[in-house]
C-alpha positions, -999 to +999 in steps of 0.1 A: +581+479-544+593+449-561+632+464-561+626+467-520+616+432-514+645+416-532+668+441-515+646+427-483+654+392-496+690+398-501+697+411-469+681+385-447+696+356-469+729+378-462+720+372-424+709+335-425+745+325-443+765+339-416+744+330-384+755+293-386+793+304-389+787+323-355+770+296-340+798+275-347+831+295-338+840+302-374+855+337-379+833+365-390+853+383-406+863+356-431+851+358-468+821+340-481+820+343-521+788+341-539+783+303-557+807+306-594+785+303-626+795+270-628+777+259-600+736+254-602+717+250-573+681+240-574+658+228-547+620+209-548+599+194-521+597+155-532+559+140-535+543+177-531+534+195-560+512+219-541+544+230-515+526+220-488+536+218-457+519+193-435+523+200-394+536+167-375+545+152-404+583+149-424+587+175-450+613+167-473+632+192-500+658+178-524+686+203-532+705+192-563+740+207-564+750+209-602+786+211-605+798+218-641+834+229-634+864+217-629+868+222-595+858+199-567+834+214-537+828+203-504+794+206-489+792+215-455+762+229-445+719+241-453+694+256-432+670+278-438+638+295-425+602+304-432+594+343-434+568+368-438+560+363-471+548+404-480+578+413-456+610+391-460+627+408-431+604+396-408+617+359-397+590+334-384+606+308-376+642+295-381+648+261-394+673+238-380+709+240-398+723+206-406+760+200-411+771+182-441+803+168-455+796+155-490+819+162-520+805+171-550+833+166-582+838+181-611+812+176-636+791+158-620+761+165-597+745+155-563+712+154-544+709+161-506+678+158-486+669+182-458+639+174-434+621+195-411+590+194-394+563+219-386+535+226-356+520+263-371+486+276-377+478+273-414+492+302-438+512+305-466+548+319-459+580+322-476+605+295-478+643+304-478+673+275-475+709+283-476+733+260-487+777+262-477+801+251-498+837+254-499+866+246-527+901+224-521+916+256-512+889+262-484+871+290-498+839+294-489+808+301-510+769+305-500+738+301-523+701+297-528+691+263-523+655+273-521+631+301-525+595+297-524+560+307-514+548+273-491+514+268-478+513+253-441+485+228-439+470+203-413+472+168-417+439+154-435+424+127-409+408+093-423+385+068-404+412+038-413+442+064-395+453+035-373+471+061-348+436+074-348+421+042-343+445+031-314+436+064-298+400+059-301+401+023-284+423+034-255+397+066-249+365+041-249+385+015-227+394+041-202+356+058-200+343+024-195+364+016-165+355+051-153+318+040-157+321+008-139+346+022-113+315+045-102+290+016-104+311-002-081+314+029-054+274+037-056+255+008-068+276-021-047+275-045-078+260-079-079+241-077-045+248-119-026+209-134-029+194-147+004+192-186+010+156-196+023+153-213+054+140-251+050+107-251+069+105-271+107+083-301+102+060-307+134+052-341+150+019-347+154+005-373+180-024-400+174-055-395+190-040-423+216-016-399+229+013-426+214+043-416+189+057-432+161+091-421+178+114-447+195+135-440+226+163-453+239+155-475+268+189-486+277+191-462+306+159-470+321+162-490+353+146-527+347+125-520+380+106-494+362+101-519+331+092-549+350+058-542+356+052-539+323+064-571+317+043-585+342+014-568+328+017-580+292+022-614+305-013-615+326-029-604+296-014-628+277-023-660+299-058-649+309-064-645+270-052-681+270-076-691+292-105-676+281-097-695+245 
């Protein structure tokens, strides 16, 4: 069973070297050679000890190419993808192929980072990344820049996430608007209050049938006031007398 799966493995690595040299117009019938023994390639996720991979977030690997020759390589490209991990030949999901163009000398070694992100339901799969070299005279190798079980995990979510936070505070603004859009619509806000009326203040008449009111007499005729002239004047002079 064991012998199957790294035929299994063998075959789809065979598969993911020479997909990206279809995809980009190279001829398939030209060679690709196996890495030399004086070429190590090794590759680790940085900060993960566990393999994780965390959805939505930047998962980083670091591919060290360890060149211990004497022959100058040129790196050109790594992809990869993540499989069924009890059946290699089933691909889940292809990982994007990035194009390099870094020399690595002789005796001498260098790290390349490769990124990828991922939005799948948690599980553990398999991790395989290719890496494409070639030497001054252009001929082409492929290795194994990675192969490992990975678990896919969901972000952990704190109460200080400020993302969160943000999200939170735009949620609680928009339901209160909602709330005191519809109090507006059904309740009428702040109702105007009524002004009271000042009350009418009656004039009330002595028991002598007089007023305390003036009048303007101006547009009386004097005929009409004469008499009463006359009147007060009698009164005044037979007073007079009578003293």
């Amino acid at each position: 069973m064991a012998f199957l799966k790294n035929i299994l493995y063998i075959f789809l690595l065979t598969v993911l070297f020479f997909a990206p040299l279809l995809a980009f117009g190279d001829d398939s019938k030209e060679t690709v050679f196996l890495p030399p023994d004086t070429v190590e390639i090794t590759g680790e996720f940085t900060d993960n000890p566990f393999s994780h991979i965390v959805n939505g977030q930047k998962n980083t690997i670091k591919v060290t190419f360890d060149n211990k020759g004497e022959t100058n390589y040129t790196i050109t490209m790594i992809g990869g993808a993540l499989v069924n991990k009890d059946n290699p030949s089933e691909i889940f999901r292809n990982l994007t192929a990035y194009k390099y163009n870094h020399i690595a000398p002789s005796m001498d070694h260098v790290d390349l980072i490769y990124n990828f992100y991922a939005e799948f339901p948690p599980q553990e799969l398999d991790l395989l990344l290719y890496i494409l070299f070639a030497d001054e005279n252009l001929k082409k190798f492929k290795g194994v820049a990675y192969n490992g079980t990975v678990t896919v995990v969901d972000p952990d979510v704190s109460i200080f996430d400020l993302q969160l936070l943000f999200m939170w505070l735009i949620l609680i603004m928009g339901f209160g608007g909602f709330l005191y859009m519809i109090y507006q619509v059904f309740f009428g806000g702040v109702k105007p209050k009524k002004t009271k009326r000042a009350p009418v203040v009656k004039t009330e008449t002595t028991d002598t049938g007089t007023s305390d009111l003036k009048y303007d007499e101006s547009w009386i005729p004097e005929h009409h006031l004469k008499p009463q002239t006359r009147t007060s004047s009698r009164k005044k002079k037979n007073d007079a007398k009578k003293d």
